[in-house]
C-alpha positions as a LaTeX table, in Angstrom:
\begin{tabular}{lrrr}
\hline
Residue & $x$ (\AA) & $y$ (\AA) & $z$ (\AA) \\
\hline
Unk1 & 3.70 & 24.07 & 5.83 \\
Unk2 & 1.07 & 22.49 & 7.47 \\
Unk3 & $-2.61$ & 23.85 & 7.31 \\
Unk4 & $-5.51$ & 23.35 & 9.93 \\
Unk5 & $-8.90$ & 22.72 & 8.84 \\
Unk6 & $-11.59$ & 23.75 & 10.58 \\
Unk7 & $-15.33$ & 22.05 & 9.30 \\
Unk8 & $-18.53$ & 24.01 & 9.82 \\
Unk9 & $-20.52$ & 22.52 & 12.47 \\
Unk10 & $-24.24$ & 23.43 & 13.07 \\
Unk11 & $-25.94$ & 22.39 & 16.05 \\
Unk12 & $-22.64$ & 21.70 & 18.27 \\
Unk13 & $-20.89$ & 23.58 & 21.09 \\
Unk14 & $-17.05$ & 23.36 & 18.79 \\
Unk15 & $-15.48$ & 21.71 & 15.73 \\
Unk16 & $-13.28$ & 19.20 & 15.20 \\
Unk17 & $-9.56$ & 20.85 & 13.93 \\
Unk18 & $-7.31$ & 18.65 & 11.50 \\
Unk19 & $-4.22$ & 19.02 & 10.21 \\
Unk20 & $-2.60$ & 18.34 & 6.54 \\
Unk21 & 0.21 & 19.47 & 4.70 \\
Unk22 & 0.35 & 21.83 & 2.76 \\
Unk23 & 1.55 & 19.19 & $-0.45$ \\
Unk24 & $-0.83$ & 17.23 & 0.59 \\
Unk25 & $-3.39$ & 19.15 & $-0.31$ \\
Unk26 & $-2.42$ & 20.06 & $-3.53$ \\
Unk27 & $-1.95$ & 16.17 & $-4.52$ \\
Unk28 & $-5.52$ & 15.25 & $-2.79$ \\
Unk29 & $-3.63$ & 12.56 & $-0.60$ \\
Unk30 & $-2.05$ & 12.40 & 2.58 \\
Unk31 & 0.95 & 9.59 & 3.05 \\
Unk32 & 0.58 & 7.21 & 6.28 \\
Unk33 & 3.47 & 5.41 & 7.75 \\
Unk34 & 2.91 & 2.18 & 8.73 \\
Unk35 & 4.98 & $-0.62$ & 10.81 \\
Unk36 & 4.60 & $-3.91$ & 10.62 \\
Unk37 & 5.19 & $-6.56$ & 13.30 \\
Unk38 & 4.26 & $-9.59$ & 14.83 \\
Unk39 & 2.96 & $-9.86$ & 18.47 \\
Unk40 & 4.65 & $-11.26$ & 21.08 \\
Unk41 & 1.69 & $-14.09$ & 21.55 \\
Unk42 & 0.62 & $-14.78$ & 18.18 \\
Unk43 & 2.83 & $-16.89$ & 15.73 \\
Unk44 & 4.39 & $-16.48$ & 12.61 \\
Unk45 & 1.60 & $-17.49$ & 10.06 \\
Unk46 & 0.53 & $-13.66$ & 9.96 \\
Unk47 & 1.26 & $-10.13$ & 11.18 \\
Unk48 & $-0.02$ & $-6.94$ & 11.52 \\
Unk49 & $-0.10$ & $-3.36$ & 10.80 \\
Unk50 & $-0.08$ & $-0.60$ & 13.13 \\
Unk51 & 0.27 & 3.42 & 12.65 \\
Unk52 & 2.21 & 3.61 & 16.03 \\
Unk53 & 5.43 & 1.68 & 16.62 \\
Unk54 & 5.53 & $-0.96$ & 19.43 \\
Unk55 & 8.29 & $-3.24$ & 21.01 \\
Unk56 & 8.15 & $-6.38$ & 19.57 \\
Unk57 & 9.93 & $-10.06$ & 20.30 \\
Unk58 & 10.35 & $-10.80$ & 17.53 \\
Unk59 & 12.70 & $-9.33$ & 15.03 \\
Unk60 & 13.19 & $-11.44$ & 12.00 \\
Unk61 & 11.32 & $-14.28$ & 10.17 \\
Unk62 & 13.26 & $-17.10$ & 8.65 \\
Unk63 & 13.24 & $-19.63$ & 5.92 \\
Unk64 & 15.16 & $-22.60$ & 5.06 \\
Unk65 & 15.15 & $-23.30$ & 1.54 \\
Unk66 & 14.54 & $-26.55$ & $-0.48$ \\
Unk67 & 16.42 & $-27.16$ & $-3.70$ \\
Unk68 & 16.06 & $-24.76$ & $-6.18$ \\
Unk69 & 16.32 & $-26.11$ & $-9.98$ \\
Unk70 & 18.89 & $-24.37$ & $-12.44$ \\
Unk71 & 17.81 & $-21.04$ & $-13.76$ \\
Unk72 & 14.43 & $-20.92$ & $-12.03$ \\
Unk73 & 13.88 & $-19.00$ & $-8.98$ \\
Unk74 & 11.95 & $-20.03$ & $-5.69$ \\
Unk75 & 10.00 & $-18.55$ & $-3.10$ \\
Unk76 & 11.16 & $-19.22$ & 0.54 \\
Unk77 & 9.19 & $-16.49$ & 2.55 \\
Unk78 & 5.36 & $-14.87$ & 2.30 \\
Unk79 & 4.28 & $-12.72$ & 5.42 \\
Unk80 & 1.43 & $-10.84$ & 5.86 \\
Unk81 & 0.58 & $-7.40$ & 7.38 \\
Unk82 & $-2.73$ & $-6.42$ & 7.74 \\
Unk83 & $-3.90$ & $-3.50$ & 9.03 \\
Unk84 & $-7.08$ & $-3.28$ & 10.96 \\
Unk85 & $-10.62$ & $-3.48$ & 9.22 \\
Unk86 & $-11.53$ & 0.27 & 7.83 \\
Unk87 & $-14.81$ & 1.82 & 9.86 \\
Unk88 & $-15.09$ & 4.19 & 7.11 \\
Unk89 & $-14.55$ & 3.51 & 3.09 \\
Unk90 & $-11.43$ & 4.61 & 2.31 \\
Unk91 & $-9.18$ & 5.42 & $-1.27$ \\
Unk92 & $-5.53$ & 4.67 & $-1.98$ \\
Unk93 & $-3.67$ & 5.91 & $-4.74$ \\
Unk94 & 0.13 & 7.37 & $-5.54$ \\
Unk95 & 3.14 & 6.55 & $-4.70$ \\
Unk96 & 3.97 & 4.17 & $-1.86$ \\
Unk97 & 7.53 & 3.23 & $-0.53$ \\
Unk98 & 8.82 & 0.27 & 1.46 \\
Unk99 & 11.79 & 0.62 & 3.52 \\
Unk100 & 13.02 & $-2.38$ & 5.35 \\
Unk101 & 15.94 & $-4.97$ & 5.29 \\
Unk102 & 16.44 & $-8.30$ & 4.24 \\
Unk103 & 19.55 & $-11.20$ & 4.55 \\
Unk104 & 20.46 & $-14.02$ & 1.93 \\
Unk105 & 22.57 & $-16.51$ & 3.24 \\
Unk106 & 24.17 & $-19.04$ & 1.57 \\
Unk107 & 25.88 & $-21.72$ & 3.49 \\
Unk108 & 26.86 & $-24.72$ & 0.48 \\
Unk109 & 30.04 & $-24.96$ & $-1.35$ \\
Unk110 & 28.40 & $-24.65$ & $-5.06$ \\
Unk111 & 28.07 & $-21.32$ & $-6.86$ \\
Unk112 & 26.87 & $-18.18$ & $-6.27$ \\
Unk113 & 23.23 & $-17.72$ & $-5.33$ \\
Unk114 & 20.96 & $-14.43$ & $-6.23$ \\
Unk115 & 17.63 & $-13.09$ & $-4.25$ \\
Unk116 & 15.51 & $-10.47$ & $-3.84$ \\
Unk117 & 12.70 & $-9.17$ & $-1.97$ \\
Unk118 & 9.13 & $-8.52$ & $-3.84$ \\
Unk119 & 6.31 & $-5.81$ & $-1.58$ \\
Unk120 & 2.71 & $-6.18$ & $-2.33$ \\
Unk121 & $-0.13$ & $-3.98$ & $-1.65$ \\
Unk122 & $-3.32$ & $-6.47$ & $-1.12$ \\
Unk123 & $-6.96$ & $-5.56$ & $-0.44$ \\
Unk124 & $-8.47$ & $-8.72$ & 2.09 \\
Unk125 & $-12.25$ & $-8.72$ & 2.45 \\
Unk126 & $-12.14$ & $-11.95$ & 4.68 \\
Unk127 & $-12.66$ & $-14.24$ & 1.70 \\
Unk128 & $-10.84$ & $-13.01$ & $-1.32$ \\
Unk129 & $-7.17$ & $-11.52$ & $-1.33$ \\
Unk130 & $-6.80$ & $-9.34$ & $-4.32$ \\
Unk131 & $-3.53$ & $-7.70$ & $-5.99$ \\
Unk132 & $-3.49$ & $-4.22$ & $-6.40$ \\
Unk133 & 0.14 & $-3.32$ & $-7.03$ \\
Unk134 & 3.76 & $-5.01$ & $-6.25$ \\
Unk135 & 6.94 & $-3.98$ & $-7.12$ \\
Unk136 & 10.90 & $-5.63$ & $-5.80$ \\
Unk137 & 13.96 & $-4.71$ & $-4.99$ \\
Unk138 & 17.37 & $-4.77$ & $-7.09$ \\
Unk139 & 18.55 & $-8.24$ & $-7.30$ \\
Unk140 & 21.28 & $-9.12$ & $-4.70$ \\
Unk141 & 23.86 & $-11.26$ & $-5.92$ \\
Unk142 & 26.66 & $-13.60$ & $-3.31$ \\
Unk143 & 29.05 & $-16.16$ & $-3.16$ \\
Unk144 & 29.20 & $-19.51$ & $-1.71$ \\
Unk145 & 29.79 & $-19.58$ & 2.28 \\
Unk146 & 28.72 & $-16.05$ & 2.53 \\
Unk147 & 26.00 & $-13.87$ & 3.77 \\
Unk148 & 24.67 & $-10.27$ & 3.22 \\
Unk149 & 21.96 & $-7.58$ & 4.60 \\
Unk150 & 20.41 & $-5.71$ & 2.19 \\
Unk151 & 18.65 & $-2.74$ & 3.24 \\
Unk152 & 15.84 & $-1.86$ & 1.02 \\
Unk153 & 13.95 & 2.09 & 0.10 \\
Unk154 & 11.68 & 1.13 & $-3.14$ \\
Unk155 & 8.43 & 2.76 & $-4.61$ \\
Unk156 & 5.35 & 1.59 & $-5.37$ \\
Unk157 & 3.48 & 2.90 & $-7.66$ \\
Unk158 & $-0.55$ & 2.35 & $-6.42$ \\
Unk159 & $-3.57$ & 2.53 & $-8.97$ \\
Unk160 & $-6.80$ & 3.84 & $-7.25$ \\
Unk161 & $-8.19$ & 0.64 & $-5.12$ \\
Unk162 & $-11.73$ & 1.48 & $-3.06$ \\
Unk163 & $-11.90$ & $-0.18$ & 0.56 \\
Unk164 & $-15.08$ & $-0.72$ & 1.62 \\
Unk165 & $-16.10$ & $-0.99$ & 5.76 \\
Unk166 & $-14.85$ & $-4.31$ & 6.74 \\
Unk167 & $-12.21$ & $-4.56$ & 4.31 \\
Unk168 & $-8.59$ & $-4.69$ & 4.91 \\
Unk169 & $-5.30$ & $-3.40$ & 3.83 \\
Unk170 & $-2.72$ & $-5.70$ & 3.66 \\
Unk171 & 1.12 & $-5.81$ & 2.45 \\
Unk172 & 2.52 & $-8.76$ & 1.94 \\
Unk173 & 6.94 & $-9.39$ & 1.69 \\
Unk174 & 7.91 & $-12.05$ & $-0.28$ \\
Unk175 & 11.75 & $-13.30$ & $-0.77$ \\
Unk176 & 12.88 & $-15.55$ & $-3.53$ \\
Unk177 & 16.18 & $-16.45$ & $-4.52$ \\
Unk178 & 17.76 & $-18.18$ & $-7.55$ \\
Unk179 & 20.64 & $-20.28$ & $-7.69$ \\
Unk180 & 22.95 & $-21.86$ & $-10.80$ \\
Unk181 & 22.72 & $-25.42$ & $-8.91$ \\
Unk182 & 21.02 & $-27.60$ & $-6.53$ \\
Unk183 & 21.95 & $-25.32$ & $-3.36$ \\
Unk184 & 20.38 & $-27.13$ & 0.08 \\
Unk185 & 21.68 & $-24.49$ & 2.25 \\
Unk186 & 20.86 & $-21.04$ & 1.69 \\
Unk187 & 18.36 & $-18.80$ & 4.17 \\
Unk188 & 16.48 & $-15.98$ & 3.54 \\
Unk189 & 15.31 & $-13.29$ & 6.60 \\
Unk190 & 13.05 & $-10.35$ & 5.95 \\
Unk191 & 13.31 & $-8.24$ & 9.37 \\
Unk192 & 10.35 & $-6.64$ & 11.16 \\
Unk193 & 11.64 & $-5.00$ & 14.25 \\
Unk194 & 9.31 & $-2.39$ & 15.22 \\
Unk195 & 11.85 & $-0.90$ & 17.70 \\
Unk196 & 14.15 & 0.00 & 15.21 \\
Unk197 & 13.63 & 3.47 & 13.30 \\
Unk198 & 15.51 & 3.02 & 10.25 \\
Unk199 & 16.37 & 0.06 & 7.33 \\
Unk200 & 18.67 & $-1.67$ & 10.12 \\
Unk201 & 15.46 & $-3.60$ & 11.30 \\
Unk202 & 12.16 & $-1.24$ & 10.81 \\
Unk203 & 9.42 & $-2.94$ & 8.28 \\
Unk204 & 8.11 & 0.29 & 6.79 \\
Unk205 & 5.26 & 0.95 & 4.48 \\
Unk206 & 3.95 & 4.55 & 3.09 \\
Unk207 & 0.71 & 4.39 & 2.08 \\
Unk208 & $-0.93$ & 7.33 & 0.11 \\
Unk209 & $-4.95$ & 7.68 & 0.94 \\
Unk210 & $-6.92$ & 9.90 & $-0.78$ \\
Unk211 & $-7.89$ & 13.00 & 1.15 \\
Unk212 & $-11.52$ & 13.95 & 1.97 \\
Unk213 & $-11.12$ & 17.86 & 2.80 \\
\hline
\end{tabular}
C-alpha cells in the first residue's frame, strides 16, 4: 500500500506529491537501496554509492594474501562506498541488509583455510571516519586447492547516527580469512557488479532513513 502525501503550500501555483509506504509510515523510516561500484576511470583505492544502478568495468576487487600466523586471522581487502555529501541533515536508524557475494580461494597444499566477509556502516565528514554499526557473514570454511563463492543476505542492525550537510555515508566491505598454517596462496574477491541484480555479482546495501512526513 503505498500512500501519497500532499504538503500544504501557501503562496505557490501546486504542491509537491510524495510517495511512502504504507509500513513505512508506521515505522517512521523509509529503506533506500543502494549499489555500490567503482567507475570505469577512477581506481581501486575507493568507490562509490549510487541510488540508481549503472554499468560498470569493473566487477570484482582482489587481494593476494601475505602469510597469515596460526590461529589469528588477517585482513586482505577494505573498500569503500561512499555515497554523495547530504544537502540536507539526514537520520538513519533500523535495520539495514547487505546482499552481495564474495570468493575465498585457496591455492597451497597445507590445510584448510576459513574467511568471511565483515559490512560497515561509516559516517565520513572529510576528516574523521567514524563507526556506527558492522556486522559479518557466517564463516566459510575450504580445503586446500579449492575455491568457493559465497553469496551473502545479512542484517544490520543501525543505532540512530545524525548526518549533518557535508557529511557522508559510507559502507565499507572488509574480507579476512584465517588459516591453521603459513598459507602464501589464498585470494579473497568481494564482487561489485552493478549490472547484476541479484547476490551473483550486485553489491547491495539497504539503508533505513528516518522519515520527515
Amino acid at each position: 500500500m503505498v500512500l501519497n502525501i500532499r504538503p500544504v503550500v501557501t503562496g505557490g501555483a501546486g504542491a509537491a506529491v510524495a510517495s511512502y509506504d504504507y509500513f513505512d509510515i508506521a515505522e517512521g523510516t523509509g529503506t533506500k537501496e543502494f549499489t555500490g561500484f567503482f567507475y570505469g576511470n577512477r581506481g581501486e583505492s575507493s568507490g562509490s554509492l549510487i541510488a540508481d544502478g549503472v554499468i560498470d568495468r569493473t566487477k570484482k576487487s582482489q587481494s593476494d594474501s601475505g602469510p597469515c600466523a596460526p590461529a589469528g586471522w588477517s585482513k586482505t581487502l577494505d573498500i569503500d562506498f561512499d555515497l554523495a555529501q547530504f544537502n540536507t541533515p539526514k537520520t538513519i536508524k533500523g535495520t539495514g541488509y547487505f546482499l552481495g557475494s564474495w570468493m575465498l580461494e585457496d591455492a597451497s597444499t597445507g590445510t584448510k583455510t576459513s574467511g568471511a566477509i565483515v559490512i560497515k556502516i561509516k559516517k565520513w565528514d572529510g576528516t574523521t571516519e567514524t563507526t556506527i554499526a558492522q556486522t559479518s557473514g557466517a564463516i566459510t570454511y575450504i580445503a586446500v586447492s579449492s575455491q568457493n563463492i559465497i553469496p551473502e543476505i545479512f542484517k544490520i542492525n543501525i543505532p540512530s547516527a545524525d548526518f549533518k550537510i557535508g557529511e557522508v555515508l559510507r559502507v565499507s566491505a572488509e574480507a579476512w580469512y584465517e588459516s591453521a598454517s603459513n598459507e602464501t596462496k589464498i585470494q579473497e574477491h568481494i564482487y561489485h557488479n552493478p549490472g547484476e541484480k541479484d547476490c551473483s555479482g550486485a553489491f547491495k546495501i539497504l539503508i533505513p532513513f528516518k522519515l520527515e512526513v
